[in-house]
C-alpha positions in Angstrom: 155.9 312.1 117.9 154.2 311.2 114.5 153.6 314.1 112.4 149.6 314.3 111.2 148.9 315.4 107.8 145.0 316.9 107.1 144.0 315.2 103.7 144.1 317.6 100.8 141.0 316.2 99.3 138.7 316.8 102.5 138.6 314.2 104.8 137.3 310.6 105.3 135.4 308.8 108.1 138.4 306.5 107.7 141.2 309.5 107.7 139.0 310.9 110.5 139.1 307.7 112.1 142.8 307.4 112.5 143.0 311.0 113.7 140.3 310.6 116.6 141.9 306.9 117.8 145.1 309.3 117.8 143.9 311.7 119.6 142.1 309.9 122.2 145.9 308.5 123.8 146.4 312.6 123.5 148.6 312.6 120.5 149.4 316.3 120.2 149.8 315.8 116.4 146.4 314.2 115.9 144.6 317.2 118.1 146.2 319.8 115.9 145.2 318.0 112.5 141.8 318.2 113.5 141.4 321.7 114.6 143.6 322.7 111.8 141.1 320.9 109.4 137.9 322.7 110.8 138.6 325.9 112.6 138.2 327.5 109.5 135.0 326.1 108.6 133.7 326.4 112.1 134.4 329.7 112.3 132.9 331.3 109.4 130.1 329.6 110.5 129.9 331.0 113.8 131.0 334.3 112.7 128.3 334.5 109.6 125.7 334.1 112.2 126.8 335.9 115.2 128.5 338.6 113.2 130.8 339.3 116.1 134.7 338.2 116.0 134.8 337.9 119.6 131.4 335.9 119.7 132.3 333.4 117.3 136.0 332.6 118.7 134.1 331.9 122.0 131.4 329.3 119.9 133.9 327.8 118.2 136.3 327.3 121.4 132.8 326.3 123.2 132.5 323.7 120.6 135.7 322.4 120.4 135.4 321.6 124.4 132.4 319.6 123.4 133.7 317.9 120.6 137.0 316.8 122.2 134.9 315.7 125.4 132.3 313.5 123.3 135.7 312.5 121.3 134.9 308.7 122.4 131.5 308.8 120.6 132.6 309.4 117.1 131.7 306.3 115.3 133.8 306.8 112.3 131.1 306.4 110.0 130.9 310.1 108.9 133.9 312.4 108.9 134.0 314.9 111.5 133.0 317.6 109.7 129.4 316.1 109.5 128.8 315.2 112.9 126.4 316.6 114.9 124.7 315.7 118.2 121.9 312.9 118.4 
């Protein structure tokens, strides 16, 4: 299995790209170097609003359900990080 690398400059659209086109034939690799590039994020942000631990690691799990199930509408024209729904 190919190894995925998160970009230490932040991510693309076209970094971003490769990992989503990776993920969506369910490379394990490509899954993990996503959520490893925005859990972090994701969960201050959940936790800085709903200033409970337990809250926010349900959002942020909630969200990655979403993400990964509207994986197929990413456009590549943003990185993830910036998407949001239409």
């Amino acid at each position: 299995m190919e190894r995925a690398t998160t970009p230490k400059n932040g991510s693309t659209a076209a970094d971003d790209a490769e990992l989503v086109k990776r993920a969506l034939v369910r490379d394990e690799a490509a899954v993990r170097a996503i959520l490893k590039a925005n859990n972090r994020r994701l969960y201050r942000l959940a936790r800085g609003i709903l200033r409970n631990d337990g809250e926010a690691e349900d959002v942020v799990q909630e969200t990655y359900v979403r993400a990964f199930t509207h994986l197929t509408d990413f456009r590549g024209e943003s990185s993830l990080s910036t998407c949001g729904s239409q």
